[in-house]
N, C-alpha and C positions, 0 to 999 in steps of 0.2 A: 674667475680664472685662478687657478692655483696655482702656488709660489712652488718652483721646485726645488730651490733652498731650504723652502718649512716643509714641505712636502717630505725631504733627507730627512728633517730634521725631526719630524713628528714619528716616521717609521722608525729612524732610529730610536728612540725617546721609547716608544711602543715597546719593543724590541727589549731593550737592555730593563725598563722598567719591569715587564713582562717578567724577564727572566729573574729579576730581584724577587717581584713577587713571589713565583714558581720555586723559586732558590726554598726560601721561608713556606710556603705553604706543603711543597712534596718534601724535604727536610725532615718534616713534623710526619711526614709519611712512612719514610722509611724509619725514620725510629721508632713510631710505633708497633713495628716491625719486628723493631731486633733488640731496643733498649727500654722502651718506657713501660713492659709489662712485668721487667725484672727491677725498674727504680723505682715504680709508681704504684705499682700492684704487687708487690713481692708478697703480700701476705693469701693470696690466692696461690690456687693451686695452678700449673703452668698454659694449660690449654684455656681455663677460666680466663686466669689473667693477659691470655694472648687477646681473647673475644673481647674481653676488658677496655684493653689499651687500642684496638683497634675503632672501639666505639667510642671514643675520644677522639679518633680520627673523624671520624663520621660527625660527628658535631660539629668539626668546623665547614662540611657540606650542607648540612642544614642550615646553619648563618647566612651561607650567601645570596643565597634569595633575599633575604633582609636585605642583605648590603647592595642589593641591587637594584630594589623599590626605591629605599633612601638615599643612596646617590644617584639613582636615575632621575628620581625628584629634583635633585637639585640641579645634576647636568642639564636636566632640559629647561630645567626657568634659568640657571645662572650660566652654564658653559662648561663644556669638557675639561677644561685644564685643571681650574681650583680644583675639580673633585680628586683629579687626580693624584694631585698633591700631597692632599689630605688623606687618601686612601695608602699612598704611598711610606704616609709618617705613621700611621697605624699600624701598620705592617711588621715596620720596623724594629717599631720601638716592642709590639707585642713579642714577636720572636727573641729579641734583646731578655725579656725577662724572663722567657721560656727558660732560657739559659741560667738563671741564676735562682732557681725556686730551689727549694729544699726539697728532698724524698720524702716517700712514705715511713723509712725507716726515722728522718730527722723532724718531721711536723706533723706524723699520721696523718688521717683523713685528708686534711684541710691543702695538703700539698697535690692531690689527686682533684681536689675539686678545684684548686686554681689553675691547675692545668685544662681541665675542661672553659673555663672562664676564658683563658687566653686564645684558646682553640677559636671558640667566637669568636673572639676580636679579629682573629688572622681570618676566620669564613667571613665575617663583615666585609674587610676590607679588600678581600679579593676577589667577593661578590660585585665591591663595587667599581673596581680598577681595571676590571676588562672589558665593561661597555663602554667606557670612557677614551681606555687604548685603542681599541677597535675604531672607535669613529674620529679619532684624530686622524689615523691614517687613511681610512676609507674616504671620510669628509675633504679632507686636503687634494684627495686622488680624482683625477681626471678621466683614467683611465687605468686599465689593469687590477682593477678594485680587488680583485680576489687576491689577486699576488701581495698586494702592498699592507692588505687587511691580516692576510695569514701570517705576519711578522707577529704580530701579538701572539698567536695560539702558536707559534713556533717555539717564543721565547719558555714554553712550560716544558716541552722536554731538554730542552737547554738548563732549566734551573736543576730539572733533575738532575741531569747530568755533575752539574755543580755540587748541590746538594747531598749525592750517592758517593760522589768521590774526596767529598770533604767529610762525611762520615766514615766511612772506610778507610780512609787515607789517615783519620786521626786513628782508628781502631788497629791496623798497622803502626803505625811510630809507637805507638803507648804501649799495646799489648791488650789483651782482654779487660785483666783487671783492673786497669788505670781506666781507660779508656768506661767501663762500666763506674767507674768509682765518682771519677769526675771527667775525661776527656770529652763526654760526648757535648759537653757545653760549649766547646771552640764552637764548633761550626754554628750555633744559634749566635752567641757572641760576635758573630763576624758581622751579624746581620747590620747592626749600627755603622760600619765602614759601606758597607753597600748603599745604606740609606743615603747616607751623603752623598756619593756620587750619581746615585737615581735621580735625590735630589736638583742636583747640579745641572744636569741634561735636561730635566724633566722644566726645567723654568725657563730655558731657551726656545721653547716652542710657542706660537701664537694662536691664539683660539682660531675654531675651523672658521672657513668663510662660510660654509653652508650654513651653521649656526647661526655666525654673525649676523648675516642676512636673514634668517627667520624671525629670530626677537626681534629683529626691527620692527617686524612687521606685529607678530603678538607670540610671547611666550604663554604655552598652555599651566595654566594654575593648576589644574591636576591630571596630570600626566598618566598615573596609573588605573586612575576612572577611566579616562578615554582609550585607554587598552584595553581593559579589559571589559567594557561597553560598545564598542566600536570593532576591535578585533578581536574576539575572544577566541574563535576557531582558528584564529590564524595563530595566534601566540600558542592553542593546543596544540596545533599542527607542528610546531616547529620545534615544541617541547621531544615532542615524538620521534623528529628527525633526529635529535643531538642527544637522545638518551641513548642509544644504544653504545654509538663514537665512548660515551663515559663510562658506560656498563664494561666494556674493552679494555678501556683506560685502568680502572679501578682493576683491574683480574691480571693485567699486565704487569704494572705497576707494583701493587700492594700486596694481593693476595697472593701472586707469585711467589713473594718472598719470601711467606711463611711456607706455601707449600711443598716450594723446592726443598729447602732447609727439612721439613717434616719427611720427604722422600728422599734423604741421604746425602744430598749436597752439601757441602760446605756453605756459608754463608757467604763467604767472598767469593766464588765462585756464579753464585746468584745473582750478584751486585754487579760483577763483573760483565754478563749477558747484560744486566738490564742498563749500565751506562754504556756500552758498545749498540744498544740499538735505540735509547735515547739521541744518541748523539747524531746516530743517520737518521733519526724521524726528523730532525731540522732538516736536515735535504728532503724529503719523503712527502714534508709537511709544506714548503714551498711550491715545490713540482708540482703536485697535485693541485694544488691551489691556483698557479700559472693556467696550469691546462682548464681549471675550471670556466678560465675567460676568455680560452677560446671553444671550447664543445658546451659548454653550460655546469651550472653547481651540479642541477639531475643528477648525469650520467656517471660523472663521478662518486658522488655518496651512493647513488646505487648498487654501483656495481660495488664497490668496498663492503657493502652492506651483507651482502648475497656472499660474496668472499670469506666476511668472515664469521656470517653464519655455518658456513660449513667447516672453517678450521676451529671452530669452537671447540667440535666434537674432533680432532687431532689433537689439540694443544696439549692436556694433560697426560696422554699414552705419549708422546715426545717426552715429557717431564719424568714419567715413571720409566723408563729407557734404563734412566741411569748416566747417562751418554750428557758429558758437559758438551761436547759438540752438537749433539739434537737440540739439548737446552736452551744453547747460546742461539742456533740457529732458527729455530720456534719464535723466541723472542724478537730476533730481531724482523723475522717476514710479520711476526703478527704486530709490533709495535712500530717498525721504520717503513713498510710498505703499504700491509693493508688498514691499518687503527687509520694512515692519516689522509688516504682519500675520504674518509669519515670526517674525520675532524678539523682539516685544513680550511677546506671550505667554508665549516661551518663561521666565522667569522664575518664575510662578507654576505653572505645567507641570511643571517638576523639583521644587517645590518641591512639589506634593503626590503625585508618584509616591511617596515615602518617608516612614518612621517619622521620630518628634521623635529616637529613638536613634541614627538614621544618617541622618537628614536632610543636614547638612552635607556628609557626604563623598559621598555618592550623588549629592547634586544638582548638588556641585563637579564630580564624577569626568564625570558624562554629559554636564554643559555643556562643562569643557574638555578631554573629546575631542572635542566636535562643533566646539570652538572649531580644532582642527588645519588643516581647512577652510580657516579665515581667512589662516594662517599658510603653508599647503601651496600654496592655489590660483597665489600669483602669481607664485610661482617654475617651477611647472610650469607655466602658463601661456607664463613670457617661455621658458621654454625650448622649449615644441611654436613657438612665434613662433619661435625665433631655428630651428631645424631645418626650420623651412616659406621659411625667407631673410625674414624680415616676417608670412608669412601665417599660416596656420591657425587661423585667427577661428574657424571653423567645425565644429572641433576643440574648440577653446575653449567655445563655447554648448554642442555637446554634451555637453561632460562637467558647465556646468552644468542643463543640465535633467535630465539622468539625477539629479542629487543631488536635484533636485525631486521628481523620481517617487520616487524610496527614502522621501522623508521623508513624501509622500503615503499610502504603504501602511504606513510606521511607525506614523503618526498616525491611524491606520486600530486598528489591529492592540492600539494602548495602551490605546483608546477614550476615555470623556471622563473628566477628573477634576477639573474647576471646582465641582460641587459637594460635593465628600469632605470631612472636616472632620480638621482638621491635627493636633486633639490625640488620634485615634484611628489605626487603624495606616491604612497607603499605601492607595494602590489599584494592584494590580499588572496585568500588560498580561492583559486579556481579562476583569480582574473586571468584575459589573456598577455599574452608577453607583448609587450612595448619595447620599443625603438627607442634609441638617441642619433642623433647625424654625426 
């Protein structure tokens, strides 16, 4: 039976942890963006050096699959909390020193490759701190699973939010050139204040009892064998449902920023849209996720799926308008409405494809490959752009709605698992749906 004091306490924890995370990881996002291919790459030419600096974004997508074998490893022999901990102090401290590296101008090469270095460290560790938030609060929940789960995948547009407006907000007070010279270190710098209050919450929470209860019985020695031996189709399957929700993500988010800006927008202007529909995808991303536990996960990623397959092919003619009101408005239907009946759910989705034994790594390993997407899209994105001279928009939506259809017939193919019950084994792709009383 679960405590509904640890129950507050774990969502919360989820929650605010989440959004620490998201703070430092999208952070590193948008500066990619706007800052690090004029401090870190200035000796390229400016489109090179955008592809550049975005591909040191991308690197810290590639990590987190690591980060999510190896702390799934340990979640599921040791317990959700430590890892979390410890994914939490990584985080921190890496963003912390993002902050204080030298440019290219002041340590040539070696200040570009430490940046990629650190990049790792922040994809390790947020590869591995979301399977771990995810099942404190799903594990603790009785009920409502979708709702309580989606508080982790909530708190990332939340960080953005943070993160966009603590960039922007220093590049306002400072001015351009301060704020290029040295301003953009505040907001990494911040990160160590946050660590400690993450900190602090994050050690008031008690390991799940669904765990508790498992090791009693026998922790699985190698968790990621029996994934990927035991469900391999299922964990493909589900790779497939949450790659598109990220392909979204990544075009929303990232590549947005360069493209608006490259299509005559202000930059603030752009930021502006994208923390205005950040901030409602926390509603967006709840709701959706609420409804998910009474109609099923299905029908909601579905339909979002089909959605925005078809504004794929709208988003960028909205952007070429000129129109900050199409812009703003683009953003926020494609990121606060339809991204997060994709992505809300996903949450409680990985989290009951798998046993309490390999919980952790199964649900890490399929979210962050599907997480690749986020990572992958905006660099091959600026790159069909820069090989079309500007164009290939159109190229662009295609390959996002094809990621829509794959997750359509994924999510087809795993069938429903909202009502399975977590302290019995998974539901693998094609079993039928189970009850609880």
């Amino acid at each position: 039976m679960s405590n509904p004091v640890q129950l507050r306490r774990a969502v919360a924890s989820s929650f605010l942890g989440s959004v620490i995370e998201y703070y430092d990881f999208l952070l590193y996002a948008t500066a990619s963006a706007v800052v690090f291919n004029k401090v870190f790459f200035s000796n390229l030419d400016p489109l090179v050096a955008t592809v550049a600096s975005l591909g040191t974004f991308a690197t810290g997508y590639l990590a987190r699959p690591i980060g999510g074998v190896v702390f799934g490893h340990f979640g599921d022999r040791l317990g959700r909390k430590r890892m979390l901990v410890l994914t939490m102090v990584l985080m921190g401290v890496a963003s912390f020193l993002i902050g204080v590296l030298p440019t290219y101008a002041q340590a040539g090469v070696l200040a570009p490759i430490a940046l990629v270095l650190l990049r790792v460290v922040q994809g390790i560790a947020v590869g591995g701190e979301w399977g771990g938030a995810v099942l404190m609060s799903a594990e603790h929940a009785t009920a409502r699973r979708g709702l309580w789960a989606s508080f982790t995948n909530a708190g990332a547009p939340f960080g953005m939010v943070l993160s966009t407006a603590a960039l922007s907000g220093t590049a306002a007070v400072l001015g351009n050139e301060a704020f290029l010279a040295w301003g953009w270190r505040v907001p990494f710098l911040i990160s160590i204040v946050l660590l400690a209050i993450g900190l602090f919450v994050r050690t008031r929470v008690e390991e799940t009892p669904v765990f508790s209860a498992a090791v009693k019985e026998s922790a699985s020695r190698a968790p990621l064998l029996e994934v990927l031996r035991g469900q391999p189709r299922t964990l493909l399957l589900g790779v497939g449902v949450g790659l598109a929700a990220f392909v979204a993500q990544g075009t929303l988010t990232t590549y947005l920023i360069a493209y608006g800006v490259q299509a005559g927008f202000e930059r603030q202007t752009v930021l502006n849209g994208l923390t205005l529909s950040s901030a409602l995808a926390v509603i967006g991303i709840l709701g959706w996720s609420a409804l998910s536990d009474r109609v099923g996960r299905r029908p909601v990623v579905i339909t979002g799926a089909l959605i925005m397959a078809v504004f794929a092919f709208a988003l960028f003619p909205l952007v070429n308008t000129g129109s900050a009101g199409l812009l703003t408005a683009a953003l926020v239907f494609g990121q606060a409405v339809v991204h997060p009946m994709m992505y809300g759910p996903l949450a409680a989705l990985y989290t009951e494809l798998f046993s309490t034994r390999t919980r952790y790594t199964g649900a890490s390993l399929g979210y962050q490959l599907a997480g690749l997407g986020a990572g992958l899209a905006p660099v091959v994105f600026a790159q069909i752009q820069a090989a079309n001279g500007g164009g290939g928009t159109l190229v662009v939506s295609a390959v996002i709605a094809a990621s829509c259809l794959l997750a359509v017939v994924c999510t087809l193919a795993l069938k429903e698992t909202s009502r399975g019950d977590l302290t019995g084994e998974s539901v693998p792709a094609g079993a039928p749906k189970t009850t609880t009383s």
